[in-house]
C-alpha positions in Angstrom: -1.6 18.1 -5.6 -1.3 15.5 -3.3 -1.9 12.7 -5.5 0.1 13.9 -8.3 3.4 13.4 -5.7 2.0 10.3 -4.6 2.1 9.3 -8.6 5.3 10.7 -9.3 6.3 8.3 -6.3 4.7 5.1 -7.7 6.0 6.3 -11.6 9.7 6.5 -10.1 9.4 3.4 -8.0 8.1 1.4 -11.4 11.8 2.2 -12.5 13.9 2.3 -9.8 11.9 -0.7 -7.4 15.2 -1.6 -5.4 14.0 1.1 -2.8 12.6 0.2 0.4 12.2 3.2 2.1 9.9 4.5 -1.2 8.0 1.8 -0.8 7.0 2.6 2.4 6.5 5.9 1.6 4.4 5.2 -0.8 2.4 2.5 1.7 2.1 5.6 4.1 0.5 7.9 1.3 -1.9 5.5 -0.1 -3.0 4.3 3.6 -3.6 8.7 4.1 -5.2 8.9 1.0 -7.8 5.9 1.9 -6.5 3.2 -0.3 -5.4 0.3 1.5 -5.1 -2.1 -1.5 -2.9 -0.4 -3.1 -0.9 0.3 0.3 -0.7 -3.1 0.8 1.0 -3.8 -2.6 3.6 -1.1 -1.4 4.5 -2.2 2.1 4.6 -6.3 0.1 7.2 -4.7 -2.2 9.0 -3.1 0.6 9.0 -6.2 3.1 9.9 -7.8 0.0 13.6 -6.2 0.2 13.6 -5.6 4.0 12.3 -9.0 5.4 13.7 -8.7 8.6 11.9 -5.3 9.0 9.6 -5.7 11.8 8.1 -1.5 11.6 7.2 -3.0 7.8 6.0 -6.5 8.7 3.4 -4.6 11.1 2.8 -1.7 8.1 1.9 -4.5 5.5 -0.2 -6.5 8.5 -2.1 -3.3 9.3 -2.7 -2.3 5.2 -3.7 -5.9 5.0 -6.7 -5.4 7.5 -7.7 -2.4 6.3 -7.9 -3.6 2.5 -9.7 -6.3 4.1 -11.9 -4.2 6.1 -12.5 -2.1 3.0 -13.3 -5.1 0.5 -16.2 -6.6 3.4 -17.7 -2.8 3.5 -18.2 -2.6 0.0 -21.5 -4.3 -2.2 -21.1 -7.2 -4.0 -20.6 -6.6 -7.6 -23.7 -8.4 -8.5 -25.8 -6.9 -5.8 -25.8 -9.9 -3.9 -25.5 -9.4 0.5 
């Protein structure tokens, strides 16, 4: 249930984008749902219209580290360490 409103979300933000406050909604859900890449796309779209924002400067900085944090836990594609 849950992620069907965070789709419905990202499908009405892919046609009205000029909304920075969905954007961070949609940052909020993703990082909830454990998916900080995609939360980090959301908060760049939102700082994107709001760049004098600082409460989404330091939403995108923290989705940034955890999308980092989450790329360094996972394997290497190849199986490589």
């Amino acid at each position: 249930m849950i992620d069907a409103m965070v789709e419905r979300l990202a499908a009405r933000l892919a046609t009205q984008p000029d909304d920075p406050d969905g954007w961070s909604r949609l940052g909020r859900s993703y990082m909830v749902l454990s998916r900080p890449d995609k939360a980090r796309e959301a908060y760049a779209r939102a700082v994107k219209l709001r760049p004098d924002d600082p409460a989404l400067q330091q939403a995108l900085a923290e989705a940034v580290s955890a999308a980092n944090s989450a790329g360094a836990a996972q394997p290497a594609a190849d199986g490589a360490k």
